[in-house]
C-alpha positions, 0 to 999 in steps of 0.5 A: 500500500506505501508508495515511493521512495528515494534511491541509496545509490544513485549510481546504481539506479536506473535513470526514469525519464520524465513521465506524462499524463493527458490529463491536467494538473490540478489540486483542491484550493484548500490543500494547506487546510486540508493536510493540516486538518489531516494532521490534526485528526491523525493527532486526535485519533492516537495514531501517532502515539503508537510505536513505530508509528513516530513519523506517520505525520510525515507521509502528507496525505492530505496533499496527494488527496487535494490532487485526486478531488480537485473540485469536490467538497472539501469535507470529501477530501478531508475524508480520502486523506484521512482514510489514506493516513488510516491504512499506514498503520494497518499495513504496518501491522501486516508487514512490520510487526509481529503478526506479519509471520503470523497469518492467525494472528493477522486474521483476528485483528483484521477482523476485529478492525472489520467489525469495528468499521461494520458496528461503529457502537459496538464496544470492541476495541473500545482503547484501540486508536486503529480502531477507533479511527475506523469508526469514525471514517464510517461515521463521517462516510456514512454522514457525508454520503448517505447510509448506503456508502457508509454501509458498503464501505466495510465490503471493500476492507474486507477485499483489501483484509483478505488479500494481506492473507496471502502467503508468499506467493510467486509471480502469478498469484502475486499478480492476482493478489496485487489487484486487492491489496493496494486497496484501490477498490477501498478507495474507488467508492470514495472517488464515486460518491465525492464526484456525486456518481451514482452507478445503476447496477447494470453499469456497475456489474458491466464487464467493461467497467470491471476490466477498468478497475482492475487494470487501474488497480493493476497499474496502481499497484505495480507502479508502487511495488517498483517505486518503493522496492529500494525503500522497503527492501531495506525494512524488515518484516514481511515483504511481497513484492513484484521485484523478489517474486520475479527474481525468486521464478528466474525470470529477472533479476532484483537490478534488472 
């Protein structure tokens, strides 16, 4: 789910030319405000009081989620950037701690967060700062989008849990479970409500449209795994990343 990176040695890293995109830039007028306000939820939630966890402020979420929601409400940005900071944590539970290499373990906090984001009122959890940021992203999703986005929300989560179960794998399965893990379809509900786009069923089960998330979910995740491959393959901890899987099937090597 984490992205970027910078090289150690730059003699050694591959020279990236500039990319291109057909599409303008853009950012949300109230990106300084949204970043902070971002900041601060992060503060209030406890997230950065847990261990590990010292420089979650720094990764600026708020910014990146300014750029994706240009023109909506500034509420709807707020919510993405928060959402966005809230995973970081939860994929450091599965890379870096202990229940990294412990898939039972895993399951059961997964999903206990599940089930807190499900039943906002219930009372598990009740001292966990993950979880209770969760609840109030279902709050706040469900106040500024209706009771059904609130409500369908926990489903993609649960897409996005599931996958974070895989074993090592190789290459093709890694390539199967690279489509859920970046927890893009987390995040597609999101972009749908904030732009007031309200799919019929036909539409949404239309086979085209399922092609296209699952080639953006595709490129998405990859284009990270490459970005951040120099970055996390000096972390330990639990790693599943495109570069080792194709290096462990023959097929290329870490540099190459």
């Amino acid at each position: 789910m984490r992205g970027g990176g910078s090289c150690p040695d730059r003699r050694r890293c591959p020279r990236r030319g500039p990319g291109s995109c057909p599409l303008p830039g853009a950012i949300h007028p109230d990106h300084r405000q949204v970043e902070e306000g971002t900041r601060r939820w992060a503060r209030a939630a406890g997230l950065d009081s847990l261990p590990g966890h010292e420089a979650l402020l720094g990764h600026r979420m708020g910014e990146p989620a300014a750029r994706v929601l240009p023109g909506t409400r500034r509420e709807a940005v707020r919510l993405l950037g928060d959402l966005a900071l809230w995973l970081f944590p939860v994929d450091d539970d599965y890379e870096d701690g202990p229940l990294g290499v412990r898939p039972a373990g895993l399951a059961d906090r997964l999903s206990r967060l599940l089930y807190a984001a499900e039943h906002p009122a219930a009372t598990l959890l009740q001292r966990d700062p993950v979880a209770a940021a969760v609840r109030d992203l279902r709050r706040r999703t469900e106040a500024l989008f209706g009771p059904h986005a609130g409500a369908a929300w926990p489903d993609s989560l649960r897409v996005c849990f599931l996958s974070l179960l895989w074993a090592y794998p190789g290459i093709e399965q890694y390539a199967l479970m690279r489509l859920r893990s970046g927890a893009v379809d987390t995040f597609l509900p999101f972009l749908e409500h904030a732009h007031g786009i309200a799919l019929a069923p036909a539409e949404r089960h239309d086979p085209r449209l399922a092609a296209l998330k699952e080639t953006a979910a595709f490129l998405i995740g990859w284009a990270n795994a490459l970005l951040s491959y120099r970055k996390e393959s000096t972390r330990p901890g639990r790693r599943l990343d495109v570069v080792p899987s194709c290096a462990e099937t023959g097929r290329a090597s870490p540099m190459r």
